[in-house]
ZADO-1210 file (C-alpha; in nm, 4 decimals, padded with zeros to 6 digits):
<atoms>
<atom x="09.1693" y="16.3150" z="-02.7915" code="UNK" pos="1"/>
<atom x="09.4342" y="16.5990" z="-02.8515" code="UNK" pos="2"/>
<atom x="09.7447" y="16.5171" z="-02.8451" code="UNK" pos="3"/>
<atom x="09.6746" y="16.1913" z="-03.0289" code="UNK" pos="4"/>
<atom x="09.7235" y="16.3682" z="-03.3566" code="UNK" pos="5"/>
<atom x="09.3226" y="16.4957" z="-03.3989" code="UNK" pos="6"/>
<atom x="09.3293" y="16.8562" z="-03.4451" code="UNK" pos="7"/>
<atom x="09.1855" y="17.0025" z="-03.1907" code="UNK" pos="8"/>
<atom x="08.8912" y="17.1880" z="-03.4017" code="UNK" pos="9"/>
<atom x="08.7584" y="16.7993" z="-03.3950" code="UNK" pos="10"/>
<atom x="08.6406" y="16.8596" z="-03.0452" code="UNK" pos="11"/>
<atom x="08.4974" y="17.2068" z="-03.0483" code="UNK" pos="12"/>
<atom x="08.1803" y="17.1101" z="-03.2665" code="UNK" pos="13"/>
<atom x="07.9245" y="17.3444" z="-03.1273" code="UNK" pos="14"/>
<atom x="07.6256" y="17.1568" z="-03.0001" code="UNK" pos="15"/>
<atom x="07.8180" y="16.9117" z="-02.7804" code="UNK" pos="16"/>
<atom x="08.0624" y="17.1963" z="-02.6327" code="UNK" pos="17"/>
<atom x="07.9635" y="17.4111" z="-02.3773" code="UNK" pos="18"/>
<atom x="08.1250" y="17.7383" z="-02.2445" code="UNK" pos="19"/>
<atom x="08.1410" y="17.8278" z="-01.8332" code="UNK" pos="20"/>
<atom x="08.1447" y="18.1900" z="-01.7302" code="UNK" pos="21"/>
<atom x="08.3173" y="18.1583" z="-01.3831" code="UNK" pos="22"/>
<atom x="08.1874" y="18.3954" z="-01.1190" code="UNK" pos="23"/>
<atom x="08.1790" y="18.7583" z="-01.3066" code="UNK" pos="24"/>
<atom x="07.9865" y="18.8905" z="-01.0731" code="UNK" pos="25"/>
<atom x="07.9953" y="19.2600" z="-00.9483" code="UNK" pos="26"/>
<atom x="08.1892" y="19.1612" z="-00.6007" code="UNK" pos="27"/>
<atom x="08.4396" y="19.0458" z="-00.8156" code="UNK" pos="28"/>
<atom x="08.4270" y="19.2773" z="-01.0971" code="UNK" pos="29"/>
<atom x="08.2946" y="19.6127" z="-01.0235" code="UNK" pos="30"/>
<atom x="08.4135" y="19.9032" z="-00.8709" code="UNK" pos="31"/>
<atom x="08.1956" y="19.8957" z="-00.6112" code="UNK" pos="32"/>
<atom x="08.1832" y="19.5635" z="-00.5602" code="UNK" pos="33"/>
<atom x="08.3927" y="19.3428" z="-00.2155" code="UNK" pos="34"/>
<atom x="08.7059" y="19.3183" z="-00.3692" code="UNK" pos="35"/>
<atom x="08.7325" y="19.6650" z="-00.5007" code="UNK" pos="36"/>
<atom x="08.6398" y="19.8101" z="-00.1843" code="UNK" pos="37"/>
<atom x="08.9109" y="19.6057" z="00.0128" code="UNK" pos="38"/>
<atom x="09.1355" y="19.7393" z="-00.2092" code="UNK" pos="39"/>
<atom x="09.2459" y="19.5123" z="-00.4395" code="UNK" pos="40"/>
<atom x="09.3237" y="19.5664" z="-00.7906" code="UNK" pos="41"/>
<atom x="09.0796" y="19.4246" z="-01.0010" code="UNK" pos="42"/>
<atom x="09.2132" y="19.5756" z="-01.3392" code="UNK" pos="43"/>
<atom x="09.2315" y="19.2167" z="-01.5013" code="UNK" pos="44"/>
<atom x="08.9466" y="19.1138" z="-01.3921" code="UNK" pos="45"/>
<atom x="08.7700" y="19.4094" z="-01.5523" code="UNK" pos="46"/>
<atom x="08.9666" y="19.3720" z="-01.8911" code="UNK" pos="47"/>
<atom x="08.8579" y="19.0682" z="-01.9993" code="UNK" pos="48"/>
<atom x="08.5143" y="19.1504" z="-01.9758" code="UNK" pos="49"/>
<atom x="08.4988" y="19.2686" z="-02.3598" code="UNK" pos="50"/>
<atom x="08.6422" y="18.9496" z="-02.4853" code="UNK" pos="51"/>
<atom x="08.4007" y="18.7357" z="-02.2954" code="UNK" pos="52"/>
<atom x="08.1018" y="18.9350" z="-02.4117" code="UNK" pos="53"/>
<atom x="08.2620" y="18.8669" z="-02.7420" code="UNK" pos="54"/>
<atom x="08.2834" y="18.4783" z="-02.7027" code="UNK" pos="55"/>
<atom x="07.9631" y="18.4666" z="-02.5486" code="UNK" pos="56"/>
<atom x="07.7995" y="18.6529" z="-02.8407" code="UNK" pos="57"/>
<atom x="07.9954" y="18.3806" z="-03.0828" code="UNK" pos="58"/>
<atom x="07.8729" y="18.1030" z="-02.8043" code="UNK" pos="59"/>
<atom x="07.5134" y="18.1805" z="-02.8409" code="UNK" pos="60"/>
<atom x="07.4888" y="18.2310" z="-03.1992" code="UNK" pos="61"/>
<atom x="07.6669" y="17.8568" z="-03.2722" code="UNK" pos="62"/>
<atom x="07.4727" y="17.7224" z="-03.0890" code="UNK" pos="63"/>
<atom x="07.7119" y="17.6654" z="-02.7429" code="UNK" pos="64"/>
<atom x="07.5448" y="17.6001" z="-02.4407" code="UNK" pos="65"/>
<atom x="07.6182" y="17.9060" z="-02.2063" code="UNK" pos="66"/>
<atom x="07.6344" y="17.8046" z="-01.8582" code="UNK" pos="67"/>
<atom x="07.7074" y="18.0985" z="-01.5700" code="UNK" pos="68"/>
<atom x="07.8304" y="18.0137" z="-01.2188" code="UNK" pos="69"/>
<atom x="07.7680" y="18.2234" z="-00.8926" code="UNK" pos="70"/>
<atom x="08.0127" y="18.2275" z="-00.5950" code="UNK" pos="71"/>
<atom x="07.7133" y="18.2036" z="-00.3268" code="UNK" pos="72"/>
<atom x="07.7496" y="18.2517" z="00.0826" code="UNK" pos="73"/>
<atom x="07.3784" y="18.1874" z="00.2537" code="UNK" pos="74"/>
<atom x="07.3045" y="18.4655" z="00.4965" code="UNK" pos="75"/>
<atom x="07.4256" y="18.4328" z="00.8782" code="UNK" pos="76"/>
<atom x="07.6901" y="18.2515" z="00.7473" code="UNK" pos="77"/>
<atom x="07.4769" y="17.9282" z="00.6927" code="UNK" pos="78"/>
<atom x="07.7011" y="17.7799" z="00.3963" code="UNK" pos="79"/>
<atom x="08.0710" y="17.8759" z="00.5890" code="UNK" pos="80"/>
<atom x="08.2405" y="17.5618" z="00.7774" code="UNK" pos="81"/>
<atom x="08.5274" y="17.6608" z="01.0249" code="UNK" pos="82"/>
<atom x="08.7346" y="17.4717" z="00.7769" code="UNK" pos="83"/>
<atom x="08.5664" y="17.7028" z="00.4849" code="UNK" pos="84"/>
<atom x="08.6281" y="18.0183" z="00.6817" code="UNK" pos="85"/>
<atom x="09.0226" y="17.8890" z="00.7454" code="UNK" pos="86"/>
<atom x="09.0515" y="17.8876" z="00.3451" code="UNK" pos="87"/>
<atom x="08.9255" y="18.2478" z="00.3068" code="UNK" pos="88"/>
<atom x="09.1321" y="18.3553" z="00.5672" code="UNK" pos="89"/>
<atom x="09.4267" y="18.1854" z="00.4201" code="UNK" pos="90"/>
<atom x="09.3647" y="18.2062" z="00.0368" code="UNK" pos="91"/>
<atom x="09.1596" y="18.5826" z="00.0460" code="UNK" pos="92"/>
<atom x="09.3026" y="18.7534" z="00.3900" code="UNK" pos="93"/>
<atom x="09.1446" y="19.0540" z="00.4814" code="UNK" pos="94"/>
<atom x="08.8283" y="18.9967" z="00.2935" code="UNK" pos="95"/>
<atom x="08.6353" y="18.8106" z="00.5169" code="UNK" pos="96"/>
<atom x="08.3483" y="18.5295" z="00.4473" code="UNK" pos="97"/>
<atom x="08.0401" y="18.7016" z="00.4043" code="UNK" pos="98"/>
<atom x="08.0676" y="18.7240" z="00.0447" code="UNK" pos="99"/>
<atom x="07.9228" y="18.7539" z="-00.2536" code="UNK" pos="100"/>
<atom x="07.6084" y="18.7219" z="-00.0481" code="UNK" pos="101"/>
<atom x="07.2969" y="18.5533" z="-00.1966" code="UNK" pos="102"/>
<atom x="07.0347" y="18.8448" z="-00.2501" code="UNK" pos="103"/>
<atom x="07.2637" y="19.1233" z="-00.2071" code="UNK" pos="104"/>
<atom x="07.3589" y="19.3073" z="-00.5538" code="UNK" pos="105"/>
<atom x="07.7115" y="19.1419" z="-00.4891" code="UNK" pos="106"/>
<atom x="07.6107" y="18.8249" z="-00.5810" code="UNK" pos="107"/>
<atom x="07.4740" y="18.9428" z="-00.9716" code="UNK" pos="108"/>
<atom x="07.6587" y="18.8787" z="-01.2190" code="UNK" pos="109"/>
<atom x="07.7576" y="19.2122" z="-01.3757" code="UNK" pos="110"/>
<atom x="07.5693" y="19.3801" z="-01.6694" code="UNK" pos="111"/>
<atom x="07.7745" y="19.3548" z="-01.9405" code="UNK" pos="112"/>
<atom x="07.7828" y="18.9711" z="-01.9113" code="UNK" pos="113"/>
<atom x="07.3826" y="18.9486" z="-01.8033" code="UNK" pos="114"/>
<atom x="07.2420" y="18.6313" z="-01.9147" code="UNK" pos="115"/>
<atom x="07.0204" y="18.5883" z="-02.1906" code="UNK" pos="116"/>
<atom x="06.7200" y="18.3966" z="-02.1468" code="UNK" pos="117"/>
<atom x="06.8800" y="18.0544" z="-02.3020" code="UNK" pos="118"/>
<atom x="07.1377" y="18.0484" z="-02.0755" code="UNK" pos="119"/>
<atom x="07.1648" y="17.8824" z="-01.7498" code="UNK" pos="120"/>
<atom x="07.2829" y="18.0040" z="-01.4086" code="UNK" pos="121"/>
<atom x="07.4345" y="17.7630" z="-01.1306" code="UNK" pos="122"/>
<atom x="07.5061" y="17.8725" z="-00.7888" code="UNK" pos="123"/>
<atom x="07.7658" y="17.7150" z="-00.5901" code="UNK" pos="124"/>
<atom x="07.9219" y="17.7210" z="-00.2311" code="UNK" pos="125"/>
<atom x="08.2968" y="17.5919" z="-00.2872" code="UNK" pos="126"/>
<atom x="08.5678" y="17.6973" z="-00.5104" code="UNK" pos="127"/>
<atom x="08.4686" y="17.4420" z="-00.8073" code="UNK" pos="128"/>
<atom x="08.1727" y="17.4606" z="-01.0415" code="UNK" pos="129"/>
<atom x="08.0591" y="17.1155" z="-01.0668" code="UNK" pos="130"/>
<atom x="08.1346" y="17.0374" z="-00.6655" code="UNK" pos="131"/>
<atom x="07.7572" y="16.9553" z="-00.5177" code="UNK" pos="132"/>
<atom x="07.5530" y="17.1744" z="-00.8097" code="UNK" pos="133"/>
<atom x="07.3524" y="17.0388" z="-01.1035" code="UNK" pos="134"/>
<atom x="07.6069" y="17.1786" z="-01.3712" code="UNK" pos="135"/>
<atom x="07.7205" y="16.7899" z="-01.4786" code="UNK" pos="136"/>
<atom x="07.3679" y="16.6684" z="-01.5148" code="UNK" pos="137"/>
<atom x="07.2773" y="16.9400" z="-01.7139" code="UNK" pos="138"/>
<atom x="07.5815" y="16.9084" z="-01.9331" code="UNK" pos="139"/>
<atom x="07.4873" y="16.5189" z="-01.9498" code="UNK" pos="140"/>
<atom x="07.1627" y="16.6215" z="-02.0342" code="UNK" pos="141"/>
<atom x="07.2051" y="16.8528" z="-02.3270" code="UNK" pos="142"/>
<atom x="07.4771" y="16.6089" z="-02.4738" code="UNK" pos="143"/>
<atom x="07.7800" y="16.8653" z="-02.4340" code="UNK" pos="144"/>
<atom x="08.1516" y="16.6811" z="-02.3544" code="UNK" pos="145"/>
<atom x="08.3504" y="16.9727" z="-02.3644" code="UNK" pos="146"/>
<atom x="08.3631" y="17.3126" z="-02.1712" code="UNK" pos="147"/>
<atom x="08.5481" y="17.6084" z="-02.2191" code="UNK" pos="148"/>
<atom x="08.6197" y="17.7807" z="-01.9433" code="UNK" pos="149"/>
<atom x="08.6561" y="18.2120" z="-01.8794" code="UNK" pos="150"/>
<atom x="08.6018" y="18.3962" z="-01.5698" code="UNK" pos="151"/>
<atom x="08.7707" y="18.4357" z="-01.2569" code="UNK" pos="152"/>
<atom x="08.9854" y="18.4213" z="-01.0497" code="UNK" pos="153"/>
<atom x="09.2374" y="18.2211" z="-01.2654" code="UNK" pos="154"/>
<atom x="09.4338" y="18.0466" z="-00.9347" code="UNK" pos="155"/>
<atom x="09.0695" y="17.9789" z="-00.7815" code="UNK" pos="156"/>
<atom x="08.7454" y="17.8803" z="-00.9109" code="UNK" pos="157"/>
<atom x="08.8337" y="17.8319" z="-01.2654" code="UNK" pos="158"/>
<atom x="09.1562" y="17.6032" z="-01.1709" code="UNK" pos="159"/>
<atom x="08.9071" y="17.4007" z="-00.9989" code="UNK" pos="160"/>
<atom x="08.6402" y="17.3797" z="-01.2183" code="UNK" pos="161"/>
<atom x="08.8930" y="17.3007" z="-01.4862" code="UNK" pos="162"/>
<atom x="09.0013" y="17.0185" z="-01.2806" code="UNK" pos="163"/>
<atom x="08.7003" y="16.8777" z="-01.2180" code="UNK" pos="164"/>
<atom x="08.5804" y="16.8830" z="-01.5620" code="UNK" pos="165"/>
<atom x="08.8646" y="16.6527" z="-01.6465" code="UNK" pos="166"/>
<atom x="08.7589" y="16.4252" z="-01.3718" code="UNK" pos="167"/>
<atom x="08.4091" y="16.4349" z="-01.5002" code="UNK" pos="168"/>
<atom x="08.5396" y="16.2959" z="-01.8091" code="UNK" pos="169"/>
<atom x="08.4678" y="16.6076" z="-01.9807" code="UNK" pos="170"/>
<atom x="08.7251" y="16.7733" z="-02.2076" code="UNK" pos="171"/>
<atom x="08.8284" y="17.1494" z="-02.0526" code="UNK" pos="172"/>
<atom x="08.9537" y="17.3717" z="-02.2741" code="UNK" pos="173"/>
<atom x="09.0960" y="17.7053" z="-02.0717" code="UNK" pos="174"/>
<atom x="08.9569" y="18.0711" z="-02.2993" code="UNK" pos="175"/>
<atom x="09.3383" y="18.1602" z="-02.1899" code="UNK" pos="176"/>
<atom x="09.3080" y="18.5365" z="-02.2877" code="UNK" pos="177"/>
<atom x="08.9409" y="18.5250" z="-02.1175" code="UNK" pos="178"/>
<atom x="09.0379" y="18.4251" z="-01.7219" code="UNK" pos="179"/>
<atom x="09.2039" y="18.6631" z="-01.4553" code="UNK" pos="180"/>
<atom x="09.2857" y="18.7018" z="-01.1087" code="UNK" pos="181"/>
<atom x="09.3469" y="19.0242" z="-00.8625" code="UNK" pos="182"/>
<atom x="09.6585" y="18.8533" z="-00.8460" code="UNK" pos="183"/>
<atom x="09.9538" y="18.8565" z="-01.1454" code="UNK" pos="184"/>
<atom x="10.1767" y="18.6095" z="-00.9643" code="UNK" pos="185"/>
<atom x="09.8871" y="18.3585" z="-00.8727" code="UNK" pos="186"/>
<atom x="09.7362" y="18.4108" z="-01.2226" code="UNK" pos="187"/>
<atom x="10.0627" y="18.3219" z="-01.4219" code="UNK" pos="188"/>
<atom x="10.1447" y="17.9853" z="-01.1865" code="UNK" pos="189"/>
<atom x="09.8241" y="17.8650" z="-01.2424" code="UNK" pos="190"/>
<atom x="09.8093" y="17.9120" z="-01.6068" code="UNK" pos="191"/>
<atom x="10.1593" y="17.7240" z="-01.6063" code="UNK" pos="192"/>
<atom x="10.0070" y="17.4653" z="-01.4122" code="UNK" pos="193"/>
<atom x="09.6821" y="17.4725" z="-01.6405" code="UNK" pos="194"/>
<atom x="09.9186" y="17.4837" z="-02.0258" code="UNK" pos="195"/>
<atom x="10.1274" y="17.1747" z="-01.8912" code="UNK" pos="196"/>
<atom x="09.7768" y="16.9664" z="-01.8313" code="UNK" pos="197"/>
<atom x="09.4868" y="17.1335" z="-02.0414" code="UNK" pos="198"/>
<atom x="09.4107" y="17.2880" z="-02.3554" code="UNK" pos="199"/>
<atom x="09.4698" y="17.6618" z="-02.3394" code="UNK" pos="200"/>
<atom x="09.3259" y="17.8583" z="-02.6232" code="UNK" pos="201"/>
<atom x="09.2615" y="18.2344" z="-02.7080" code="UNK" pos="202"/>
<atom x="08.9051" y="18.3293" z="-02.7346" code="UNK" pos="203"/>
<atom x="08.9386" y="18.4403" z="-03.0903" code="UNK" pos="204"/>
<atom x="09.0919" y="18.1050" z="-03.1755" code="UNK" pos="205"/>
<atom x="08.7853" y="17.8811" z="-03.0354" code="UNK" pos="206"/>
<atom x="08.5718" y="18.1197" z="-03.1724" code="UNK" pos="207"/>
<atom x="08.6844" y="18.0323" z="-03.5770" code="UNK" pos="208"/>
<atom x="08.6873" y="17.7096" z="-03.4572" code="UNK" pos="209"/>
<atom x="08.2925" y="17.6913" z="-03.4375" code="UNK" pos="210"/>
<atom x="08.2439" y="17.9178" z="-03.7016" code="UNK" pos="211"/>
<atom x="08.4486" y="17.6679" z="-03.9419" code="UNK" pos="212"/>
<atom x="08.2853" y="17.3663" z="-03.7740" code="UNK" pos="213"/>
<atom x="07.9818" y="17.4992" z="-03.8698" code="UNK" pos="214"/>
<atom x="08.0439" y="17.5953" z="-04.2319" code="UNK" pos="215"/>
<atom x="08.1446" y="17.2452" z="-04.2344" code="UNK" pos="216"/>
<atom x="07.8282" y="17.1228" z="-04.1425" code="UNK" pos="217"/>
<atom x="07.6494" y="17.3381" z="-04.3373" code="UNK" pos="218"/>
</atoms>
């Protein structure tokens, strides 16, 4: 494990890692989409886009599994609890519940991160990828024990799916340069919370990592 003196490289080998895109979708990312139009700034969100597409590019050509997530609400408000709506309204205030809604262009994830055919797409209801979706039994199933996780927001889904990769047993690895929030003060606690307990790496970093663990096998 790191930390026990194995470089790190040792557990980025390509075909058991896979990388999570947390929740780019267009009410988070695009100028038209909820946030944007409740007015809050989304510029970080926006800028990390490039280096994702970048990683995701690398991802797919190693031979990484690619795995999206979806922030999902069910029409009518089917999949919000009164505790569920107390978060929002605590955690998000002023943005209400209703969103991104399932079948509404909100919910998509944005263009310049579209899926490619290989890659899977897991909807979810809470803040944490793996809580009450498939994503662990397909990870189980294509043999990956590692995930690097991008997206957004940093304080919110990807803190929690980081968290719970850990207590999957997996090993999380944070794309540190690749997450964001709306939020600069939220974003920076949690990525002190997330460098004291994880492995926090820059895209470019785990990138030449697969590369060179590939050459290796080669």
């Amino acid at each position: 494990m790191p930390g026990s003196g194995a470089p790190l490289i040792d557990f980025l080998a390509p075909r058991e890692r896979a990388i999570l895109v947390i929740d780019m979708q267009n009410d988070y990312c695009a100028s038209e989409g909820h946030l944007a139009r409740h007015g809050r700034d989304i510029s970080a969100i926006a800028a990390i886009i490039p280096r994702i597409s970048r990683c995701l590019a690398a991802a797919r050509e190693a031979g990484v599994l690619v795995v999206y997530s979806r922030q999902t609400t069910l029409p009518g408000g089917a999949s919000v609890s009164p505790a569920r709506r107390r978060y929002r309204e605590l955690a998000k205030p002023g943005l209400g519940s209703d969103y991104p809604l399932l079948g509404t262009p909100g919910h998509e994830i944005i263009p310049a991160l579209a899926p490619a055919a290989s890659d899977i797409v897991v909807d979810k209801f809470r803040s944490s990828a793996f809580f009450q979706t498939a994503l662990d039994l397909i990870l189980r199933a294509n043999g990956r024990k590692a995930v690097i996780v991008c997206g957004a927001v940093t304080e919110g889904c990807v803190e929690s799916t980081v968290r719970d990769a850990a207590h999957y047993d997996y090993l999380p690895v944070v794309a540190d340069d690749a997450v964001a929030s709306n939020d600069a003060t939220l974003h920076a606690a949690a990525m002190t919370v997330m460098r004291g307990r994880y492995d926090c790496l820059p895209c470019a970093e785990i990138t030449a990592a697969w590369q060179t663990r590939n050459e290796r096998s080669a």
